[in-house]
N, C-alpha and C positions, 0 to 999 in steps of 0.2 A: 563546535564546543561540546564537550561530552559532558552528559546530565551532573558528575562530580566537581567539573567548575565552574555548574554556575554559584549566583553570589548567595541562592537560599539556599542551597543542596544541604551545608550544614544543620541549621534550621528542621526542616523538612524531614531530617532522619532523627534528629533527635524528637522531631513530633509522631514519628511512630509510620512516616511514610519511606516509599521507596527501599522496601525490602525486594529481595530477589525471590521468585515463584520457581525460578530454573528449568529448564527442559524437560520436556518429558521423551517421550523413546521413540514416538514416530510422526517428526516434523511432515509438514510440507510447506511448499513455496507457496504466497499470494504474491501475486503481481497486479499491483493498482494502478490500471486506467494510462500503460504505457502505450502513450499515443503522438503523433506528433504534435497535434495540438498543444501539448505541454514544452517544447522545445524548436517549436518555426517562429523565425521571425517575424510579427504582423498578424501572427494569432493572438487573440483578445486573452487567452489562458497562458501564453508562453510566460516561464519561468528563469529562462535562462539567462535574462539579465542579472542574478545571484550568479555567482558563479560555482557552489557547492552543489548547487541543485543542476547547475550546464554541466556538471561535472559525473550526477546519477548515474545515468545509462548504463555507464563504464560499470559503475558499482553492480547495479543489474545485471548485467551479463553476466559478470561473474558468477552470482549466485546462482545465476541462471544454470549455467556450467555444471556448477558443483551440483545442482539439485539431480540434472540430468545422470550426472558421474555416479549419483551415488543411488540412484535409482526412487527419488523421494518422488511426488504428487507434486505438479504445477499447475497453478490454478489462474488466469488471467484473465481482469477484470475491464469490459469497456462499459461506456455509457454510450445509449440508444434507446432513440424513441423515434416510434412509428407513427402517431397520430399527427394530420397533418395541419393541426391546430396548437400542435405542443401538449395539448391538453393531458398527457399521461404523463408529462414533468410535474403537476400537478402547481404547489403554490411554490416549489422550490424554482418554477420559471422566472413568475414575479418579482422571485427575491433576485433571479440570477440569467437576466432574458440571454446570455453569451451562450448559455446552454445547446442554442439553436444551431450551433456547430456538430453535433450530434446527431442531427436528426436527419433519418432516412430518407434518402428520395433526390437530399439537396446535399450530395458529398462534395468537399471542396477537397478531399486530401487528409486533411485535420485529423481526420477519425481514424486512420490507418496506423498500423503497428507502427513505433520507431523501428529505422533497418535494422536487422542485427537481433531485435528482441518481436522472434513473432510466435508465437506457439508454431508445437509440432502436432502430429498424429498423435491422437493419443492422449493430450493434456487437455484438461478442462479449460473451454474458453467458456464464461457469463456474463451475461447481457444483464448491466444493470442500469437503474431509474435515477437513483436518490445516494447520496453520501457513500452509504453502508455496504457494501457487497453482499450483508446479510439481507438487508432488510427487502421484503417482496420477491426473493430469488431462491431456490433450492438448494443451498451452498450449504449450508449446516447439513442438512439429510445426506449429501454427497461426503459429504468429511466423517460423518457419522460412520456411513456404508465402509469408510477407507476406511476408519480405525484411527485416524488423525488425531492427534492428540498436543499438537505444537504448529503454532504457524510462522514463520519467519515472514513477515512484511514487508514491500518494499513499495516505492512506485510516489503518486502524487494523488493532489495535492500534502504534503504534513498537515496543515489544519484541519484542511476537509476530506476527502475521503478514505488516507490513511489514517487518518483520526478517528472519523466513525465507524470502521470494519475494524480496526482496535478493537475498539471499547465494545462495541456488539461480540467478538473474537471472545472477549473476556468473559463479557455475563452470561456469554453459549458453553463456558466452563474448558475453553481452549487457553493455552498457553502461549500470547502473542511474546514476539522475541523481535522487535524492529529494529532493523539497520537504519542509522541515519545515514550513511553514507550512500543509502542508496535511494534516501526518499528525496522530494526534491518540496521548494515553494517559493514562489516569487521574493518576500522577502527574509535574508538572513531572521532576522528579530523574532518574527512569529516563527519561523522552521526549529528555531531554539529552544523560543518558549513552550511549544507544543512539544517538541520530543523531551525536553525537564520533566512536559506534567503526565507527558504518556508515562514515563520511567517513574515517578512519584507514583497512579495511582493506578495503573491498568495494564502497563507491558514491561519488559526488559528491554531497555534497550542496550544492546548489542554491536560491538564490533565486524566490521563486515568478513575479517579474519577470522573468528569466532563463528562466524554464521556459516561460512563456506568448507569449516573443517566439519562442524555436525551437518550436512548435509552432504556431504561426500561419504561420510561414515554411514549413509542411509539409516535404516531400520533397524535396533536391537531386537 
C-alpha cells in the first residue's frame, strides 16, 4: 500500500506532514542487512512468510543494477559481533537474545549474503551492532568524503533497521528516499505502518521505478 492510501494520509498532510524533501544530485545506495537470515526457512528472523517482503530481493537487485549502471555508491550493511559473551550487543541482546544468529565464531549460514545480492570490489560493506547503520560505525564520514547527498534505502527489517538508519540518514542532514518494494518485514501491518510514518516524517518514500531511473542517471 503506498503512503497516499492509507486511511490518515488525508489527515496527516492537511496537519502539515509528509511534504516531499526530493533528491538531491548524488544519490547512493544503502543496503540493510541483506542476509539470509531474513528469508530461510526456520530462521528465528525470516520474513518471508509476508509475501511483499518474500518478494524484496527481486526489488533489490534491481536497484542493485541500476546503482551499478549508473555508477552511484553501494553501501551494504551486516550485523556482527565478536565478543563471545554477546556482550558488544549490548542491552539490545536482552531485548532481542535471536541476535545470536550474528555472532562470529558460531556461523550457521544465516549471516551470509542472499545469492544474487553480495557486494563487489569496491563497494563499501559495514559491520554494524545496533539498529542504525549510523550509529557506532563510520558511515557518515564515508558519505561525507563521497559527496553523498541522497540515500536510496532498501533491505530489512521496515521497523527496525531500515527504520533507524532512516531516521539517523535524516538528522545527518541526508536525503533518504525508501523504496517499499524493496524493504521487507514479517508482518504486512507494521511494514505499512512504518513506511506511512517514515514518508510522514523522515523520508520519501519512493517507487522502485523512480529509484532505478535516478540511479542509473548516476551523478549530476
Amino acid at each position: 500500500m503506498a503512503p497516499s492510501d492509507h486511511a490518515s494520509h488525508d489527515n496527516y498532510v492537511k496537519s502539515g506532514f509528509a511534504h516531499k524533501m526530493g533528491w538531491g544530485s548524488r544519490p547512493a545506495l544503502l543496503l540493510i542487512d541483506v542476509c539470509k537470515a531474513y528469508w530461510s526457512e526456520g530462521s528465528p528472523l525470516d520474513t518471508s512468510s509476508n509475501p511483499a517482503s518474500k518478494a524484496a530481493p527481486e526489488s533489490i537487485g534491481r536497484l542493485v543494477d541500476a546503482a551499478r549502471a549508473g555508477g552511484v555508491p553501494l553501501i551494504w550493511t551486516r550485523v556482527e559481533y565478536t565478543e563471545p559473551d554477546m556482550s558488544d550487543a549490548g542491552v539490545f541482546y536482552c531485548k532481542v537474545p535471536l541476535l545470536a544468529v550474528f555472532q562470529k565464531g558460531k556461523e550457521t549460514g544465516l549471516e551470509s549474503w542472499m545469492p544474487g545480492l553480495e557486494p563487489q570490489d569496491g563497494e563499501i560493506v559495514m559491520p554494524k551492532r545496533y539498529p542504525s547503520a549510523f550509529f557506532a560505525t563510520d558511515l557518515n564520514t564515508r558519505l561525507q568524503i563521497k559527496g553523498v547527498d541522497t540515500l536510496v534505502v532498501c533491505g530489512v527489517s521496515t521497523s527496525g533497521c531500515v527504520r533507524a538508519s532512516t531516521l539517523d540518514a535524516m538528522c545527518l542532514g541526508y536525503r533518504p528516499m525508501v523504496v517499499s518494494e524493496a524493504c521487507g518485514d514479517r508482518s504486512p501491518a507494521i511494514h505499512e505502518a512504518n513506511i506511512f510514518d517514515m514518508d510522514a516524517k523522515m523520508a520519501d518514500v519512493v517507487a522502485e521505478a523512480e529509484a532505478v531511473e535516478k540511479l542509473k542517471a548516476g551523478w549530476k
